[in-house]
C-alpha positions in Angstrom: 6.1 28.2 -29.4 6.9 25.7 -26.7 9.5 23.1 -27.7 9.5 19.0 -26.4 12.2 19.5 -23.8 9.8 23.0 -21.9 6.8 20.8 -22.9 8.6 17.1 -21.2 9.8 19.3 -18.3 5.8 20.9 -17.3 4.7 17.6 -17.7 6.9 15.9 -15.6 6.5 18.3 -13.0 2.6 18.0 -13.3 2.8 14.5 -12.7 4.9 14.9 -9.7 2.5 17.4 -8.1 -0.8 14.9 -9.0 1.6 11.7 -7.6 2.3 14.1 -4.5 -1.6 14.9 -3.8 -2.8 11.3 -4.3 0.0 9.8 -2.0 -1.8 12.1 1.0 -5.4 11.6 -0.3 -7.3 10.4 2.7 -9.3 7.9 1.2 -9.4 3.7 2.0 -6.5 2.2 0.2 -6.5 -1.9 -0.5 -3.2 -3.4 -1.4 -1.8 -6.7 -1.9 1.0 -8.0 0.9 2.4 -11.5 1.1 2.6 -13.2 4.8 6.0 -13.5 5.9 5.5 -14.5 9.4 3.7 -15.8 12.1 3.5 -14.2 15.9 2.1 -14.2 18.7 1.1 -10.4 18.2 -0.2 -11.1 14.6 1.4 -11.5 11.1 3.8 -9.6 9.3 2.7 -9.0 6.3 5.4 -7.7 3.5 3.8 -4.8 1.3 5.7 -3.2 -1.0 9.0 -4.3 0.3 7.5 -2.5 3.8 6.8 -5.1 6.8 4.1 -4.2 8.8 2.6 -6.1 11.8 -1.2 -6.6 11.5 -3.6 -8.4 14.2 -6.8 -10.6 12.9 -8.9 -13.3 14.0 -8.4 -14.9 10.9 -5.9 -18.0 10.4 -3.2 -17.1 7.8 0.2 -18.9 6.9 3.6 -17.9 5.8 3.2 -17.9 2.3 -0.3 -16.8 1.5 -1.1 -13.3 -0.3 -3.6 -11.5 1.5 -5.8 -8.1 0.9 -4.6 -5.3 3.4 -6.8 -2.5 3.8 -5.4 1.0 4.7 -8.0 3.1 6.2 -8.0 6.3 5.1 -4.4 5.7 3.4 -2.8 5.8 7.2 -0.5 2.5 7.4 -1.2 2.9 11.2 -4.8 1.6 10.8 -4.6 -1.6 8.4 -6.4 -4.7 8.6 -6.2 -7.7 6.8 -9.5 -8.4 4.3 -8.9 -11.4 3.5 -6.5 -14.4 1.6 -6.4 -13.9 -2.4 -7.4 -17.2 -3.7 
């Protein structure tokens, strides 16, 4: 019979294996980022305390919390959906 530290220890490493497959999934990913400045090459757009540069016709300021969509959960394609009202 299994005891709670063999059962804690398979289902920590479980987790880690599911947490390890979802992180490389390759499927559209929206997070929330917060507009920390203003360029002339875009915004930069703070995401989980990662800054990343983004490009849109849109009109943002610093300040506002916008929608950033990562295409196919690759940071290098992102665009900015929109301002979270």
């Amino acid at each position: 019979m299994l005891n709670e530290e063999a059962i804690e220890i398979i289902l920590k490493a479980i987790e880690q294996t599911c947490a390890k497959f979802v992180d490389g999934a390759r499927f559209d990913v929206t997070k929330r980022g917060f507009v920390s400045e203003v360029t002339d090459g875009g915004y930069v757009v703070l995401i989980e305390g990662q800054s990343y540069l983004i490009r849109s016709p849109d009109n943002y300021a610093v300040g506002d919390t916008v929608r950033v969509l990562f295409e196919q959960n690759n940071p290098n394609n992102r665009s900015i959906l929109g301002k979270v009202t």
